[in-house]
Backbone bond lengths (Angstrom), bond angles and torsions (degrees), N, CA, C in turn:
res aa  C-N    CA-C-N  psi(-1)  N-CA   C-N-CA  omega(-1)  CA-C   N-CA-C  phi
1 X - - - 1.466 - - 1.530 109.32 -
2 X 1.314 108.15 140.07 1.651 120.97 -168.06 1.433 87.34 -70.26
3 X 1.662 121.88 147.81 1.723 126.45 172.03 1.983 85.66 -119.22
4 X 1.450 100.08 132.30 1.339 76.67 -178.38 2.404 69.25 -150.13
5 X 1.911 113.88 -143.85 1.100 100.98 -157.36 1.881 74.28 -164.07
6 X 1.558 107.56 105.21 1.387 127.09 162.83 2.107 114.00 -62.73
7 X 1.115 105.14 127.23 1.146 87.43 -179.26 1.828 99.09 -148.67
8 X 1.513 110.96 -177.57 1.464 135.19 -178.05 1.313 138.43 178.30
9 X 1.141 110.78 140.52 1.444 105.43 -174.65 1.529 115.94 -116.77
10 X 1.270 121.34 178.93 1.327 139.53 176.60 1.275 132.47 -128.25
11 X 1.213 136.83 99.10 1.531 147.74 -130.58 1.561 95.15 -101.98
12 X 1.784 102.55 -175.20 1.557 129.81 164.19 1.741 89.57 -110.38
13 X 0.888 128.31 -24.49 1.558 117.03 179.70 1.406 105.22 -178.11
14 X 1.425 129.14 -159.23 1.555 134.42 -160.37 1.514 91.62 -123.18
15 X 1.205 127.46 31.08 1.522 112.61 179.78 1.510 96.67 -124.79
16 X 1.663 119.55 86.18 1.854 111.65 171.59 1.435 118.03 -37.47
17 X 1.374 130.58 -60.17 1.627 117.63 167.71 1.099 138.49 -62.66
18 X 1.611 117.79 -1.86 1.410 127.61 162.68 1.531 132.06 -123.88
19 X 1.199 91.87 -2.56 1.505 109.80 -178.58 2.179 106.51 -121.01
20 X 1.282 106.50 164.19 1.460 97.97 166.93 1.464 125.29 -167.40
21 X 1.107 132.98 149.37 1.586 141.19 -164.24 1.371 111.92 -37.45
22 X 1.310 109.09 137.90 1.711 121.60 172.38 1.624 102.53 -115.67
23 X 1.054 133.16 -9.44 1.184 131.38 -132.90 1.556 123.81 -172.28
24 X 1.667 125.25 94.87 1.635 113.27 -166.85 1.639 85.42 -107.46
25 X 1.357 117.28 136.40 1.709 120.37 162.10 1.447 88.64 -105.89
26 X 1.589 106.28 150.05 1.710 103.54 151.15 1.838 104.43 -151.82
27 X 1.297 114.69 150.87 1.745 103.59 153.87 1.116 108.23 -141.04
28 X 1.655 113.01 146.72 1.341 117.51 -161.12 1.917 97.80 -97.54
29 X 1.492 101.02 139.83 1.783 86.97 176.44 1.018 110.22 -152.14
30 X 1.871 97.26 119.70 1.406 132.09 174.10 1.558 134.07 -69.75
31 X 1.229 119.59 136.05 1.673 97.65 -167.99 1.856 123.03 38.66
32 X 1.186 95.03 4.15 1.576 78.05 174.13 1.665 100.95 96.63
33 X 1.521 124.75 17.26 1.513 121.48 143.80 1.594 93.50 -127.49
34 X 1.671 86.31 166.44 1.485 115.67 -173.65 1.712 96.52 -98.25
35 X 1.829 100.13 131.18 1.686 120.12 179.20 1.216 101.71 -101.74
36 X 1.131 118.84 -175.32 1.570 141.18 -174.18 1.153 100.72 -43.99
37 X 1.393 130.06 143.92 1.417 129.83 -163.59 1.617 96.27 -118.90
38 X 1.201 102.24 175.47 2.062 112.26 -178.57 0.686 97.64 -123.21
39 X 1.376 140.92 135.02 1.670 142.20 165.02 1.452 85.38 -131.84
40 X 1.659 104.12 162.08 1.245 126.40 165.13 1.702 132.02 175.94
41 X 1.021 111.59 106.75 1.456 126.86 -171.67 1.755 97.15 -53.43
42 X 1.424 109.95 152.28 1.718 113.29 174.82 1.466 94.27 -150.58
43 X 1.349 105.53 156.63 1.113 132.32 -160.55 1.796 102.62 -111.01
44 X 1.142 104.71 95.00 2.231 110.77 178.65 0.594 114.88 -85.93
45 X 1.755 134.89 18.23 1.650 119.87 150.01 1.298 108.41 77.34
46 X 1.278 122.89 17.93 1.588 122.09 -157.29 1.693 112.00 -153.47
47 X 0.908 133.33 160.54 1.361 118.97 162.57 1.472 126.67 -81.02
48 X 1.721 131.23 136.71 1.535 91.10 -162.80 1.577 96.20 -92.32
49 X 1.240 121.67 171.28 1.241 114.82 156.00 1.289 161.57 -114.56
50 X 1.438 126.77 174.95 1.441 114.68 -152.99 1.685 136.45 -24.48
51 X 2.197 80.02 -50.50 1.379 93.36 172.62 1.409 135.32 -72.78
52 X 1.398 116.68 -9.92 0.703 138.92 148.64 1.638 141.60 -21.95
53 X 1.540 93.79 -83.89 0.564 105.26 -173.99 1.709 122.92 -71.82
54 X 1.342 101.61 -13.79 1.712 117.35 171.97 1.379 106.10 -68.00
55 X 1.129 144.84 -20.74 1.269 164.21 -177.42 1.631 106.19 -90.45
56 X 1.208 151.16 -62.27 0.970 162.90 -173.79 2.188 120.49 -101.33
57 X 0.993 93.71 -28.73 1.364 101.97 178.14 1.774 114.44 71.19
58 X 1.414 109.86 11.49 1.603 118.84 -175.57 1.295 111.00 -96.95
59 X 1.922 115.78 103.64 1.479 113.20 -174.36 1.763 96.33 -82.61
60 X 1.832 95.41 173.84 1.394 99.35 172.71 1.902 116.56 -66.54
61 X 1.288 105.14 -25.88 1.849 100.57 -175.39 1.813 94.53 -63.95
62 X 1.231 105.03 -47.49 1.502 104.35 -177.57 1.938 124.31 -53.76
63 X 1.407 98.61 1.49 1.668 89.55 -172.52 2.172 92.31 -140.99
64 X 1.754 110.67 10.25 1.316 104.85 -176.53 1.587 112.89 -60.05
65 X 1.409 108.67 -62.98 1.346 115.07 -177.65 1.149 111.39 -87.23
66 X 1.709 135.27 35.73 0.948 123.37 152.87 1.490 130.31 -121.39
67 X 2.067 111.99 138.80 1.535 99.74 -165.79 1.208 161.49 37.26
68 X 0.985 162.98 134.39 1.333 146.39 110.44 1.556 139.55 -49.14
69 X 1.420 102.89 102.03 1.777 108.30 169.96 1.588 108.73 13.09
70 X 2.077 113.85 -58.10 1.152 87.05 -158.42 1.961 119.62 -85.17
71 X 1.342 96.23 -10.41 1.582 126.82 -178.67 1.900 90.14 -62.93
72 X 1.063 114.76 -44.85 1.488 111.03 169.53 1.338 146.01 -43.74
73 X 1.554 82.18 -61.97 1.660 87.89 168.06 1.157 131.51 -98.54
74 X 1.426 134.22 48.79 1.470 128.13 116.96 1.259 120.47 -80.18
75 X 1.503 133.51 -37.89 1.417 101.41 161.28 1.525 115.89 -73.15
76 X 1.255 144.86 -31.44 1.358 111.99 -175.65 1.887 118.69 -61.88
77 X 1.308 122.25 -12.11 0.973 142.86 174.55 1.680 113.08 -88.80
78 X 0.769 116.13 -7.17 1.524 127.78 161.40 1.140 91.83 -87.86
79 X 1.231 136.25 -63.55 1.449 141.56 -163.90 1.373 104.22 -50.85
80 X 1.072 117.56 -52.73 1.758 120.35 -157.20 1.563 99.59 -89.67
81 X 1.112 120.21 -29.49 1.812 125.48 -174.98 1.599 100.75 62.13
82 X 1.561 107.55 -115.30 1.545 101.93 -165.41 2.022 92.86 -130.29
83 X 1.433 100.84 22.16 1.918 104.15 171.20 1.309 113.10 -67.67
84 X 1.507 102.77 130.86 1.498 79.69 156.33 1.114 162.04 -83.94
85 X 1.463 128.35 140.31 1.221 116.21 -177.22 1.623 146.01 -50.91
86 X 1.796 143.45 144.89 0.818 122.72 -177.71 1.517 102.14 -143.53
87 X 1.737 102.91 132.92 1.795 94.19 -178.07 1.445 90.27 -149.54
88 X 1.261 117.18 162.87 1.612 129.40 163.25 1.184 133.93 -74.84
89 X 1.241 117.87 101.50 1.245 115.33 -162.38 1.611 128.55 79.91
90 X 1.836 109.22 43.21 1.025 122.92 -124.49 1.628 95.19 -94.17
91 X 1.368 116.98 -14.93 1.561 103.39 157.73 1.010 115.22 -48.42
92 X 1.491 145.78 -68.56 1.362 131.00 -165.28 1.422 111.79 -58.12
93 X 0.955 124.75 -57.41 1.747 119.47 167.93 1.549 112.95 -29.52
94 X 1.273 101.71 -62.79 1.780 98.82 -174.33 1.622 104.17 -60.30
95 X 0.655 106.54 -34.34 2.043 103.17 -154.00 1.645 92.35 -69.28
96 X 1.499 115.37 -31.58 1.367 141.05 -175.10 1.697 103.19 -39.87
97 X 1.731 91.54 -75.50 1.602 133.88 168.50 1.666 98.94 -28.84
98 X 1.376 98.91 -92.72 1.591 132.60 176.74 1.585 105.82 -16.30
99 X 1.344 116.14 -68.08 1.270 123.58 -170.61 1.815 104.56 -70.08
100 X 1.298 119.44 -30.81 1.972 114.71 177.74 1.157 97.34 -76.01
101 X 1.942 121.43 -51.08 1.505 94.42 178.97 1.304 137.85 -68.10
102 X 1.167 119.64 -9.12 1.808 125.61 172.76 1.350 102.32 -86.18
103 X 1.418 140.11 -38.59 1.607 140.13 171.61 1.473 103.82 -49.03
104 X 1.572 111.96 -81.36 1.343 113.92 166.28 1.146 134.62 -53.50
105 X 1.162 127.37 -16.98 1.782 120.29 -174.84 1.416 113.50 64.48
106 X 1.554 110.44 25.40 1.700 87.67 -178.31 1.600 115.44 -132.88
107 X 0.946 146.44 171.59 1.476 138.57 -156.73 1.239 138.40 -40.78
108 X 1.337 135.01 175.23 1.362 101.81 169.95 2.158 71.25 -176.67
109 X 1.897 89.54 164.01 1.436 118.94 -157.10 1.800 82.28 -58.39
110 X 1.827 120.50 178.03 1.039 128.36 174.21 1.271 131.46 -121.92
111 X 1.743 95.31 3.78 1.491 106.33 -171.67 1.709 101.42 -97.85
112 X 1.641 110.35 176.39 0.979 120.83 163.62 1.556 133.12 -74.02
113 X 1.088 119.35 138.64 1.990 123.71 -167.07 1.649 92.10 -79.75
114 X 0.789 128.76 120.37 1.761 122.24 135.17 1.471 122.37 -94.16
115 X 0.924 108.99 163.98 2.139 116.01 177.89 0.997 102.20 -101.82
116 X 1.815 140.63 135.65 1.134 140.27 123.74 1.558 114.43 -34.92
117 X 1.133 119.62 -80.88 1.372 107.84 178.37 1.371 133.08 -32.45
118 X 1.852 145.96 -51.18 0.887 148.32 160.38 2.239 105.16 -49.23
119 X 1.067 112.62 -43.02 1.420 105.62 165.41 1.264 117.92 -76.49
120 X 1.305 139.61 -3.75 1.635 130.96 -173.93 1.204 101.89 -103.77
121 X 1.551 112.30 -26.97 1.592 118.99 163.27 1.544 112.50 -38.30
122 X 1.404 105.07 -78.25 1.429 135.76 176.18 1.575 118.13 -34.14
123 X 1.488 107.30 -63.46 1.301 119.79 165.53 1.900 135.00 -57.13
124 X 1.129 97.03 -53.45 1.794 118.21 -168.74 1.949 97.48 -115.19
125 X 1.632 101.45 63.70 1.920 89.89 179.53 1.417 89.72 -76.06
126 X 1.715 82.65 167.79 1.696 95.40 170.85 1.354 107.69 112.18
127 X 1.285 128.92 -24.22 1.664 121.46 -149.89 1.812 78.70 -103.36
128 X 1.890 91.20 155.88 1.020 114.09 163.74 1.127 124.41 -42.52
129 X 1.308 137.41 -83.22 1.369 143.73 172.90 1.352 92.54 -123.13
130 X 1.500 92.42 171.99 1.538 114.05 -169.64 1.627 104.29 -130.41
131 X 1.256 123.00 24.30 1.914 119.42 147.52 1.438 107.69 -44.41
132 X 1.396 100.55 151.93 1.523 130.41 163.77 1.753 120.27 -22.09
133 X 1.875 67.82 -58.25 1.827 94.51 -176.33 1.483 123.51 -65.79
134 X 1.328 126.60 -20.84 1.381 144.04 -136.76 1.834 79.88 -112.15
135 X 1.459 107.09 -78.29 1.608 139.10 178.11 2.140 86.13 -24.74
136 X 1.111 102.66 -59.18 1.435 112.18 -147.20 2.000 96.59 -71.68
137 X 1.371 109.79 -22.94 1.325 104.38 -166.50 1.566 91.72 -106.66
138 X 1.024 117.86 -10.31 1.430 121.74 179.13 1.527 98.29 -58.61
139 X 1.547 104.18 -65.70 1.833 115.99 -156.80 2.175 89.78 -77.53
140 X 1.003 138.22 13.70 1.186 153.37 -148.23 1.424 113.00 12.98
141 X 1.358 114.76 49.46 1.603 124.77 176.97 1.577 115.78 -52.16
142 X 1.329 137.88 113.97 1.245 132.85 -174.54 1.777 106.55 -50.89
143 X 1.678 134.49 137.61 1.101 129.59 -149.40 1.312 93.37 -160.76
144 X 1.470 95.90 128.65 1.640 112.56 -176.56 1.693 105.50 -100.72
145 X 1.479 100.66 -94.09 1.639 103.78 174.36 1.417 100.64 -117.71
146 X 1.672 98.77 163.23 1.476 106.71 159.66 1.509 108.53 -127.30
147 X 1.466 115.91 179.58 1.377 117.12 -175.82 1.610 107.82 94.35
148 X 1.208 111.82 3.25 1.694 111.27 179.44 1.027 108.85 -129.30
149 X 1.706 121.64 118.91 1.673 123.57 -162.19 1.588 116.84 -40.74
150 X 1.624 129.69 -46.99 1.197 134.04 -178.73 1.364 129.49 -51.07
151 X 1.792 101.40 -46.43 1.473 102.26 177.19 1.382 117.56 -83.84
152 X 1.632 107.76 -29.10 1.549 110.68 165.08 1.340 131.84 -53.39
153 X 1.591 103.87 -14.25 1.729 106.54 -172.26 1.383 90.28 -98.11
154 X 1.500 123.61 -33.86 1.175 108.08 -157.82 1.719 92.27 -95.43
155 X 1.034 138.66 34.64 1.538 129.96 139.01 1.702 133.29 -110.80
156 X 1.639 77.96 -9.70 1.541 98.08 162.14 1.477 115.45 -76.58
157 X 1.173 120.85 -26.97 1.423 116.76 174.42 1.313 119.59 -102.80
158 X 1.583 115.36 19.89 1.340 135.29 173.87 1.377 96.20 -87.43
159 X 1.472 107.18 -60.46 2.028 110.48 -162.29 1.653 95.30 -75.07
160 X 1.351 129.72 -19.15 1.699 127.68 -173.99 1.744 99.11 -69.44
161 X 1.376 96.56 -24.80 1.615 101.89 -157.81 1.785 91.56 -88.31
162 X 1.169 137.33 -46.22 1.165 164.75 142.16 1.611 100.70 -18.95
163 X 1.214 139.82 -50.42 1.249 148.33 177.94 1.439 110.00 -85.17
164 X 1.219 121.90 -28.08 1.301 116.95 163.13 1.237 143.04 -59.93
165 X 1.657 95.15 -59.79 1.482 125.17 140.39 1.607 96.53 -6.73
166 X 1.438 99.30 -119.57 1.535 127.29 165.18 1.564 99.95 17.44
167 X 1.445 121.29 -78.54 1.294 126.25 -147.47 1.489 104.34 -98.43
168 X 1.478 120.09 -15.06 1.503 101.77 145.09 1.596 140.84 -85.18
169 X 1.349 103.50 -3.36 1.303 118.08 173.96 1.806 108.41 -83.93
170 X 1.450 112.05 -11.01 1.712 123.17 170.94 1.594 117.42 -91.46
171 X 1.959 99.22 -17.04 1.340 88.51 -172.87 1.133 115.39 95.05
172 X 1.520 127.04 4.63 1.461 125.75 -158.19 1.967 104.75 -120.10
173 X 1.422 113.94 105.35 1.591 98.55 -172.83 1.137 125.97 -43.81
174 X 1.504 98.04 160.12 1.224 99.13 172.66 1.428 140.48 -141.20
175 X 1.758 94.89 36.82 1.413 130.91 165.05 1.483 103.40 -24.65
176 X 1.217 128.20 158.32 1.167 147.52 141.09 1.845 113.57 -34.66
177 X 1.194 105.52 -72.33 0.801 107.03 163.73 1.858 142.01 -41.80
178 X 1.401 100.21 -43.89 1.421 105.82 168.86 1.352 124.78 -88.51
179 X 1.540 103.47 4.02 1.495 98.38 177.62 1.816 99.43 -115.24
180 X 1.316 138.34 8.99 1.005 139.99 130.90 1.561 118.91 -57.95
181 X 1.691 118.87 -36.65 1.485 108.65 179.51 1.715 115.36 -71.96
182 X 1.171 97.80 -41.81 2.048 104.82 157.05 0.903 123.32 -47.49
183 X 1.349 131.59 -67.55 1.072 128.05 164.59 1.944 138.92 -34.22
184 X 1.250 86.99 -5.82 1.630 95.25 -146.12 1.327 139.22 2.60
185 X 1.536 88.05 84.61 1.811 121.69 -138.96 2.062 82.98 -113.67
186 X 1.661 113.68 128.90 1.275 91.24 177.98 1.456 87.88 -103.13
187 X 1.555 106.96 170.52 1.538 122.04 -176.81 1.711 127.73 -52.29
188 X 1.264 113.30 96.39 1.570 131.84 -159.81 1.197 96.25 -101.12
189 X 1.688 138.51 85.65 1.170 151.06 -179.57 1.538 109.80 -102.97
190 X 1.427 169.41 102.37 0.965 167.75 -44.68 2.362 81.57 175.22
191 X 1.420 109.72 144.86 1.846 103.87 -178.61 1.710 78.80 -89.60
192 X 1.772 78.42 152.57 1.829 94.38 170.35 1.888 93.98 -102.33
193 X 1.230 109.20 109.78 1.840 95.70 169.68 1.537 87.38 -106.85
194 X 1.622 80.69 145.05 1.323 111.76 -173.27 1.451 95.15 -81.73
195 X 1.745 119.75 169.35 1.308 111.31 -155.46 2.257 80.58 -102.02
196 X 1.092 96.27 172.33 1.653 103.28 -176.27 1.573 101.83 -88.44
197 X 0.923 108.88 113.08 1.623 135.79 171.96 1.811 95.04 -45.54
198 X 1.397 105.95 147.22 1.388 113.46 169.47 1.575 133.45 -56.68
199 X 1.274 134.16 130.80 2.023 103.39 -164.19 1.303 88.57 -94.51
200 X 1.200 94.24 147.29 1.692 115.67 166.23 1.894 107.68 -69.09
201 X 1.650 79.98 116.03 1.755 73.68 160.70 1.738 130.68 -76.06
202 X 1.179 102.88 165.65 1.864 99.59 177.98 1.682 95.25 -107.29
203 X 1.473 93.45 139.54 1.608 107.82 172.70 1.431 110.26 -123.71
Protein backbone atom coordinates (compact mmCIF):
# COMPACT_ATOMS: atom_id res chain seq x y z
CA UNK A 1 0.00 0.00 0.00
CA UNK A 2 1.17 3.48 -1.27
CA UNK A 3 2.07 5.68 2.33
CA UNK A 4 1.78 8.98 0.97
CA UNK A 5 0.07 12.45 3.20
CA UNK A 6 -3.75 13.75 2.35
CA UNK A 7 -3.90 17.28 2.80
CA UNK A 8 -5.97 20.94 2.48
CA UNK A 9 -6.20 24.19 2.91
CA UNK A 10 -8.46 27.11 3.64
CA UNK A 11 -8.24 30.37 1.77
CA UNK A 12 -9.41 34.32 1.81
CA UNK A 13 -10.79 33.44 -1.67
CA UNK A 14 -9.98 31.19 -4.92
CA UNK A 15 -7.58 33.65 -6.45
CA UNK A 16 -3.65 32.22 -5.37
CA UNK A 17 -2.11 35.70 -6.47
CA UNK A 18 -4.64 37.68 -4.79
CA UNK A 19 -5.96 35.85 -2.21
CA UNK A 20 -3.94 33.64 0.58
CA UNK A 21 -3.94 30.68 3.14
CA UNK A 22 -5.59 30.75 6.59
CA UNK A 23 -5.35 27.29 7.09
CA UNK A 24 -2.81 23.99 6.31
CA UNK A 25 -4.82 20.45 7.12
CA UNK A 26 -2.65 17.39 6.47
CA UNK A 27 -2.68 13.42 7.52
CA UNK A 28 0.06 11.33 7.04
CA UNK A 29 -0.98 7.54 6.01
CA UNK A 30 0.86 4.59 6.89
CA UNK A 31 0.08 1.12 5.77
CA UNK A 32 -3.18 2.32 5.07
CA UNK A 33 -4.07 4.12 8.67
CA UNK A 34 -4.05 7.73 9.30
CA UNK A 35 -0.98 9.13 12.02
CA UNK A 36 -0.77 12.22 13.82
CA UNK A 37 -2.16 14.85 11.77
CA UNK A 38 -0.69 18.74 11.22
CA UNK A 39 -3.04 21.36 11.49
CA UNK A 40 -2.24 24.92 11.49
CA UNK A 41 -3.94 28.23 11.41
CA UNK A 42 -1.79 31.20 9.34
CA UNK A 43 -2.02 34.51 9.50
CA UNK A 44 -2.64 36.41 5.46
CA UNK A 45 -1.82 39.70 6.33
CA UNK A 46 -5.15 40.57 4.98
CA UNK A 47 -8.60 40.72 6.12
CA UNK A 48 -10.43 37.49 5.43
CA UNK A 49 -13.64 37.81 3.98
CA UNK A 50 -17.20 37.71 4.63
CA UNK A 51 -17.69 35.10 2.17
CA UNK A 52 -15.35 33.49 3.29
CA UNK A 53 -15.56 33.10 6.08
CA UNK A 54 -19.22 31.43 5.79
CA UNK A 55 -17.48 28.81 3.93
CA UNK A 56 -14.71 28.01 6.29
CA UNK A 57 -15.84 29.34 9.65
CA UNK A 58 -12.16 31.17 10.20
CA UNK A 59 -12.70 34.79 11.73
CA UNK A 60 -9.91 37.41 11.50
CA UNK A 61 -9.27 37.40 15.67
CA UNK A 62 -8.89 33.65 15.03
CA UNK A 63 -5.83 33.85 12.54
CA UNK A 64 -4.25 37.54 14.27
CA UNK A 65 -1.55 36.06 16.31
CA UNK A 66 -1.07 33.39 14.23
CA UNK A 67 2.17 32.72 11.85
CA UNK A 68 3.17 33.53 8.73
CA UNK A 69 2.66 31.17 5.60
CA UNK A 70 6.34 31.35 5.44
CA UNK A 71 7.14 30.36 9.31
CA UNK A 72 4.81 27.41 8.22
CA UNK A 73 6.18 25.72 5.81
CA UNK A 74 9.08 24.14 7.18
CA UNK A 75 7.20 22.34 9.49
CA UNK A 76 4.47 21.32 7.22
CA UNK A 77 7.30 20.13 5.02
CA UNK A 78 8.91 18.30 7.71
CA UNK A 79 5.64 16.81 7.97
CA UNK A 80 5.20 15.61 4.46
CA UNK A 81 9.13 14.68 3.84
CA UNK A 82 9.33 13.57 0.18
CA UNK A 83 5.40 11.47 0.25
CA UNK A 84 3.28 12.09 -1.93
CA UNK A 85 0.86 14.38 -1.75
CA UNK A 86 -3.01 13.93 -2.02
CA UNK A 87 -5.90 16.62 -2.08
CA UNK A 88 -9.22 17.20 -3.98
CA UNK A 89 -9.13 19.12 -6.49
CA UNK A 90 -5.55 19.39 -6.08
CA UNK A 91 -4.76 22.16 -8.59
CA UNK A 92 -6.12 24.73 -6.50
CA UNK A 93 -4.23 23.59 -3.46
CA UNK A 94 -0.96 23.43 -5.31
CA UNK A 95 -1.08 26.70 -7.24
CA UNK A 96 -2.10 27.91 -3.54
CA UNK A 97 1.34 26.23 -2.21
CA UNK A 98 3.26 27.09 -5.50
CA UNK A 99 2.49 30.70 -5.57
CA UNK A 100 3.65 31.29 -1.24
CA UNK A 101 6.57 29.26 -2.02
CA UNK A 102 7.97 31.42 -4.91
CA UNK A 103 6.64 34.82 -2.96
CA UNK A 104 8.35 33.65 0.12
CA UNK A 105 11.30 31.70 -0.92
CA UNK A 106 10.82 29.19 1.63
CA UNK A 107 10.30 25.38 1.63
CA UNK A 108 7.92 23.32 0.56
CA UNK A 109 6.98 19.21 0.74
CA UNK A 110 9.11 17.06 -2.07
CA UNK A 111 6.78 14.67 -3.19
CA UNK A 112 4.43 14.61 -6.00
CA UNK A 113 0.51 16.07 -5.64
CA UNK A 114 -2.06 13.77 -7.15
CA UNK A 115 -6.02 14.68 -7.16
CA UNK A 116 -8.61 12.50 -5.77
CA UNK A 117 -10.99 13.97 -7.92
CA UNK A 118 -9.31 13.55 -11.46
CA UNK A 119 -8.80 9.69 -10.12
CA UNK A 120 -12.43 9.11 -8.77
CA UNK A 121 -13.41 10.27 -12.18
CA UNK A 122 -11.32 7.53 -13.71
CA UNK A 123 -11.98 4.96 -11.15
CA UNK A 124 -15.84 5.18 -9.79
CA UNK A 125 -17.58 6.54 -13.51
CA UNK A 126 -21.04 7.11 -13.34
CA UNK A 127 -21.52 9.16 -10.13
CA UNK A 128 -23.22 12.33 -10.07
CA UNK A 129 -20.64 14.64 -9.09
CA UNK A 130 -17.47 13.99 -7.72
CA UNK A 131 -17.19 16.60 -4.39
CA UNK A 132 -15.60 15.47 -1.28
CA UNK A 133 -19.02 15.33 0.11
CA UNK A 134 -20.79 13.19 -2.52
CA UNK A 135 -17.32 10.72 -2.76
CA UNK A 136 -17.56 10.60 1.14
CA UNK A 137 -21.34 9.52 1.39
CA UNK A 138 -20.94 7.39 -1.50
CA UNK A 139 -18.16 4.99 0.33
CA UNK A 140 -20.62 5.83 3.58
CA UNK A 141 -17.63 7.20 5.63
CA UNK A 142 -19.00 8.46 9.04
CA UNK A 143 -18.80 12.57 8.46
CA UNK A 144 -18.78 15.35 10.75
CA UNK A 145 -17.96 18.77 9.02
CA UNK A 146 -16.39 19.83 5.95
CA UNK A 147 -14.78 23.08 4.93
CA UNK A 148 -11.99 22.69 7.65
CA UNK A 149 -8.47 21.75 6.31
CA UNK A 150 -8.05 18.63 8.86
CA UNK A 151 -11.16 16.80 8.33
CA UNK A 152 -11.09 17.58 4.64
CA UNK A 153 -7.64 16.02 4.24
CA UNK A 154 -8.45 13.36 6.28
CA UNK A 155 -11.43 12.23 3.93
CA UNK A 156 -9.47 12.87 1.11
CA UNK A 157 -7.21 10.23 2.08
CA UNK A 158 -10.15 8.03 2.88
CA UNK A 159 -11.52 7.97 -0.98
CA UNK A 160 -7.37 7.90 -2.17
CA UNK A 161 -7.28 4.87 0.06
CA UNK A 162 -10.64 3.67 -1.50
CA UNK A 163 -9.10 4.16 -5.04
CA UNK A 164 -6.33 2.19 -4.29
CA UNK A 165 -8.13 -0.50 -2.98
CA UNK A 166 -10.12 -0.52 -6.25
CA UNK A 167 -7.11 -0.61 -8.56
CA UNK A 168 -5.25 -3.20 -6.77
CA UNK A 169 -7.97 -5.50 -6.59
CA UNK A 170 -7.95 -4.93 -10.91
CA UNK A 171 -4.36 -5.53 -11.00
CA UNK A 172 -3.76 -2.09 -12.18
CA UNK A 173 -0.44 -0.20 -10.53
CA UNK A 174 -0.31 1.96 -8.48
CA UNK A 175 2.99 3.69 -8.69
CA UNK A 176 3.05 7.24 -8.40
CA UNK A 177 3.69 7.40 -11.50
CA UNK A 178 0.78 5.43 -12.99
CA UNK A 179 -1.65 7.02 -11.06
CA UNK A 180 -0.62 10.46 -12.43
CA UNK A 181 -1.07 8.75 -16.05
CA UNK A 182 -4.93 8.02 -14.93
CA UNK A 183 -5.43 10.70 -13.66
CA UNK A 184 -4.34 12.79 -16.45
CA UNK A 185 -2.72 14.66 -13.79
CA UNK A 186 0.33 16.80 -15.36
CA UNK A 187 3.52 16.82 -13.14
CA UNK A 188 2.73 19.01 -9.85
CA UNK A 189 6.22 19.13 -8.22
CA UNK A 190 6.29 21.87 -5.47
CA UNK A 191 10.29 24.40 -6.34
CA UNK A 192 12.96 23.29 -3.84
CA UNK A 193 14.65 26.99 -3.10
CA UNK A 194 17.63 26.52 -1.71
CA UNK A 195 18.02 28.46 1.54
CA UNK A 196 20.41 31.86 0.83
CA UNK A 197 23.90 31.12 1.71
CA UNK A 198 25.56 33.64 4.14
CA UNK A 199 27.10 37.01 2.21
CA UNK A 200 30.51 37.46 2.60
CA UNK A 201 31.42 40.58 4.12
CA UNK A 202 34.14 43.00 2.46
CA UNK A 203 37.03 44.07 4.70
Amino acid sequence: MLDFVAFDLETTGIQPLEDAIVEIGAVKFIDGLPQKDFCQLVNPRCEIPADAIRVHGISNEEVQNQPDIQDVMGPFSDYCGDLPLVAHNAKFDFKFLETAVKRERCRAPGGQVLDTYGLAKKVFPGMLNYRLETLTKYFEFPNTVFHRASEDAEYCGKVFLRILETLENNGISTSVESLVQLGDMRTMLFPQIAPAGEQLGLF
